[in-house]
C-alpha positions as CSV (number, residue, x, y, z in Angstrom):
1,X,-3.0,-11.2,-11.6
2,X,0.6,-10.4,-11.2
3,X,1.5,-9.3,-7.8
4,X,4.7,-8.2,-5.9
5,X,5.8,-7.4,-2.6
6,X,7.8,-3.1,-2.1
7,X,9.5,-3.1,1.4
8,X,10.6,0.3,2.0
9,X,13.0,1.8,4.2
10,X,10.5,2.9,6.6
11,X,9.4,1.5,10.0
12,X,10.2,-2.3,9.9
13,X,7.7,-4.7,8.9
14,X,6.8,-7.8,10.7
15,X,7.8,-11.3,8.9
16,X,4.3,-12.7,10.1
17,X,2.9,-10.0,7.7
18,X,5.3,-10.7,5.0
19,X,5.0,-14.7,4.7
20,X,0.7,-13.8,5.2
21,X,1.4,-11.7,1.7
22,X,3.5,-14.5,0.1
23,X,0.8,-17.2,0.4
24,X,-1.5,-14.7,-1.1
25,X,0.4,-14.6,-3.9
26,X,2.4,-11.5,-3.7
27,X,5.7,-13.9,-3.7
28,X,7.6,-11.3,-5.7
29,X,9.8,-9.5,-3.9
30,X,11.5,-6.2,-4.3
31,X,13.3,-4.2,-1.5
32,X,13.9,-0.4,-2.2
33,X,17.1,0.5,-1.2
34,X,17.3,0.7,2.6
35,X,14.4,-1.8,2.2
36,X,16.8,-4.3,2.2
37,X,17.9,-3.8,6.0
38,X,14.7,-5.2,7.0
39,X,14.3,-8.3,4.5
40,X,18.2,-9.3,6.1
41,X,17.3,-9.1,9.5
42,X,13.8,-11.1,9.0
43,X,15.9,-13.6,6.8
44,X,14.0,-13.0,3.4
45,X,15.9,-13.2,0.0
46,X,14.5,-10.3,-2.1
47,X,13.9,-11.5,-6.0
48,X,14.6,-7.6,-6.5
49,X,16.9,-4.5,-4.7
50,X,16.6,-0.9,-6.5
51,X,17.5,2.2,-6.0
52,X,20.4,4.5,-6.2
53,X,21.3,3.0,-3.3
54,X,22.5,6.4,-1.0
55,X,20.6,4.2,2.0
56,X,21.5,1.1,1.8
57,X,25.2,-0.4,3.5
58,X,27.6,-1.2,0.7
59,X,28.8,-4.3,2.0
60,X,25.4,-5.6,2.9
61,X,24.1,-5.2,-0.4
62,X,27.3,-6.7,-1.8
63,X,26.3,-9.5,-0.1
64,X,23.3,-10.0,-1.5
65,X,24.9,-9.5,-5.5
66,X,24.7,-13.3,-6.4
67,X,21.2,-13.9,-4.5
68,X,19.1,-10.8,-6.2
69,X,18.7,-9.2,-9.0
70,X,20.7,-5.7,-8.0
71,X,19.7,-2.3,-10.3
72,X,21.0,0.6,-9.5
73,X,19.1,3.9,-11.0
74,X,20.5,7.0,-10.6
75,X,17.6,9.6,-11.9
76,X,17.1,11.6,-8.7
77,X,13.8,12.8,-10.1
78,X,11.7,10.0,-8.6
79,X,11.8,8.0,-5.4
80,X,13.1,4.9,-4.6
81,X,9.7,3.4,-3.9
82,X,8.7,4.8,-7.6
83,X,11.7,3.1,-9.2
84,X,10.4,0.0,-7.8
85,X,7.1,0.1,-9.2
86,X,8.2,1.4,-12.8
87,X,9.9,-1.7,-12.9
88,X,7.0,-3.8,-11.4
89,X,5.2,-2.1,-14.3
90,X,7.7,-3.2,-16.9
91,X,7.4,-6.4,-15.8
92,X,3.3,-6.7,-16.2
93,X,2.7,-6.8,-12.3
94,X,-0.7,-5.7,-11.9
95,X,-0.9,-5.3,-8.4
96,X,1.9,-4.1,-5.3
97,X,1.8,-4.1,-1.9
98,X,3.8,-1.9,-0.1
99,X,5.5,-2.2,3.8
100,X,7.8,0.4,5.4
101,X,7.0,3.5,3.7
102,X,5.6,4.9,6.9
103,X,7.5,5.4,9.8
104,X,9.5,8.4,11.7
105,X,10.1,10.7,8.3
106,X,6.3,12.3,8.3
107,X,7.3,13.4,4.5
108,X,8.2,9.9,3.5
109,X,5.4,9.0,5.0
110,X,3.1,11.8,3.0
111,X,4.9,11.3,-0.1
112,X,4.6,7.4,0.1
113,X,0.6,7.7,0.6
114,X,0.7,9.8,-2.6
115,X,2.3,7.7,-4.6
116,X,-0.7,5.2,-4.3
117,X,-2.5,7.9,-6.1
118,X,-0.4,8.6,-8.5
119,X,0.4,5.3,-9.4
120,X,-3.3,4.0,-9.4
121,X,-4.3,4.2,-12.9
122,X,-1.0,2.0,-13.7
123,X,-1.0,-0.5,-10.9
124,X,-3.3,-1.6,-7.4
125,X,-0.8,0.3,-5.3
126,X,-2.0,-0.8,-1.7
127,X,-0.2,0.1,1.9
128,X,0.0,-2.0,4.8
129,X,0.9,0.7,7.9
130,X,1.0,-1.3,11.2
131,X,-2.8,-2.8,11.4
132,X,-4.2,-0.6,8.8
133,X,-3.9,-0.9,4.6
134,X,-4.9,2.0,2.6
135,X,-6.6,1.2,-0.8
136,X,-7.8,4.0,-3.5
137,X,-10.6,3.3,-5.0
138,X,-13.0,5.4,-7.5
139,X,-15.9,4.6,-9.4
140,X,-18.3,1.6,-7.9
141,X,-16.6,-0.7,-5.4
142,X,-17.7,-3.4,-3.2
143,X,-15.9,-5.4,-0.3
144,X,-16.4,-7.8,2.4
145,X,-15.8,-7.1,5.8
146,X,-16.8,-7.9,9.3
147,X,-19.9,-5.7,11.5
148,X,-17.8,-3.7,14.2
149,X,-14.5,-3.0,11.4
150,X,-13.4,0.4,11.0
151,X,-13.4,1.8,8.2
152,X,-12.2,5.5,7.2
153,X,-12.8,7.4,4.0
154,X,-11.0,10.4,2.6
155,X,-11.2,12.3,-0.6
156,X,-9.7,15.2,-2.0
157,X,-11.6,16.6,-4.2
158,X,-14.7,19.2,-3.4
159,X,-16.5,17.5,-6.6
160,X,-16.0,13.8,-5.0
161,X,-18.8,12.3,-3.7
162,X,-19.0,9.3,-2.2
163,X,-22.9,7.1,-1.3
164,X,-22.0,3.9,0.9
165,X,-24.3,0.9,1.9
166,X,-23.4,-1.1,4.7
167,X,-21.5,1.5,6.7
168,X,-23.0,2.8,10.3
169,X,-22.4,6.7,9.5
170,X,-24.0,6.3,5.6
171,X,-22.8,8.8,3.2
172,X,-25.4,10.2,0.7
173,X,-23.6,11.9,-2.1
174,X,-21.2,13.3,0.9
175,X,-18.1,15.8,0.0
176,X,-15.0,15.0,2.0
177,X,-12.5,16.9,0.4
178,X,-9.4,16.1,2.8
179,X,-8.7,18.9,5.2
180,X,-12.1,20.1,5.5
181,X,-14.3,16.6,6.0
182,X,-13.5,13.5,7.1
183,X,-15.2,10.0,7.5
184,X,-13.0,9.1,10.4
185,X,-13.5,5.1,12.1
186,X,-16.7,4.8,10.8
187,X,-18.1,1.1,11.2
188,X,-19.2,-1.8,9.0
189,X,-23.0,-2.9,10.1
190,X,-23.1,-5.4,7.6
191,X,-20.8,-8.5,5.9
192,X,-20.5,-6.3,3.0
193,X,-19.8,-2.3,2.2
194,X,-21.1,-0.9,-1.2
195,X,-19.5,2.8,-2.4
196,X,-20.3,4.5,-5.0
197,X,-17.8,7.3,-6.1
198,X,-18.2,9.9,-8.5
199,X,-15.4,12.3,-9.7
200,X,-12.6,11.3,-8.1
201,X,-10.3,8.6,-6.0
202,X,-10.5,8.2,-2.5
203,X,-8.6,6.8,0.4
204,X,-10.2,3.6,2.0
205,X,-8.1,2.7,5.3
206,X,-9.6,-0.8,6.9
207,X,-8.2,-3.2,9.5
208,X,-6.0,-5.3,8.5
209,X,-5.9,-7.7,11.5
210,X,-9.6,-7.8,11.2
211,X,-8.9,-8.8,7.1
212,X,-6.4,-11.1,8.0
213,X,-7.6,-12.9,10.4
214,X,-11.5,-13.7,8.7
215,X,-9.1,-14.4,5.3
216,X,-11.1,-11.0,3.7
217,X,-7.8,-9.7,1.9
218,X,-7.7,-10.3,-1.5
């Protein structure tokens, strides 16, 4: 699979988390505008910077014109973390990662987490917020994980409905259409966590320090 690496302009990432994604493979790199704040301080050369670039300091990403590929796009009709991913989709990548698209701006933040959605048909949009990623997921998934993780769930649909194996709070053909139900830190009881979900995508939030450190993120 083709994978890259979105750093927004949200709150910074850390470079441990960063070089942990390159060696998984997600070694392509794009910044999205004021992205590219945080890959200069951390020291990382972005393959990628787009945006319309109303963010980003002028002379800084002068800087940067003979080490990355700069493209500027002026449509104001989408955000600079969508511009990045239409062009990860022109380029075949299958799969993103995003960093810094949470942070202090609760709308960034809500938008962000709804571009994973909207995206998800196109491309495995994932989100790595501080110690937690977000995944959507539909249909029949499975994943590995370790007894005492947290793991939250959140739909948005009233005609979702979600049956888990492997969880301490099962769900049995459960509704929880976001704002009404929740399935809040609930716990992994077993090495692995089966869900089956019918009509709809859901929200799957895990612990990424708990991934990262029993090598369980693919």
């Amino acid at each position: 699979m083709n994978k890259c690496l979105i750093i927004g302009n949200g709150k910074a990432p850390e470079k441990k988390t960063i070089l942990f994604l390159i060696k998984k493979g997600y070694d392509t790199i794009i910044c999205a505008d004021g992205g590219l704040h945080h890959a200069h301080k951390l020291k990382i050369i972005p393959h990628y910077i787009i945006g319309d670039f109303d963010s980003v300091d002028k002379i800084l990403l002068e800087e940067y014109r003979n080490k990355s590929k700069v493209i500027k796009v002026k449509r104001q009709d989408d955000t600079d973390i969508e511009k990045c991913l239409k062009y990860a989709l022109k380029l075949k990548f299958t799969e993103a990662v995003l960093l810094s698209v949470t942070g202090d701006r609760l709308d960034h933040s809500f938008c962000n987490l709804g571009i994973a959605l909207k995206f998800h048909d196109k491309i495995n949009v994932r989100i790595i917020s501080e110690t937690s990623l977000l995944s959507v997921y539909e249909k029949q998934v499975s994943f590995e994980t370790k007894k005492g993780e947290y793991i939250s769930l959140y739909a948005f649909d009233s005609k979702t409905k979600i049956t888990s194996r492997g969880l301490k709070f099962p769900l049995k053909g459960t509704q929880l259409p976001f704002g009404v139900r929740e399935s809040t830190s609930n716990v992994a009881v077993k090495e692995e966590v089966k869900l089956n979900i019918n009509n709809g995508k859901i929200f799957v939030i895990r612990d990424f320090e708990t991934m990262r450190k029993n090598d369980l993120f693919i």
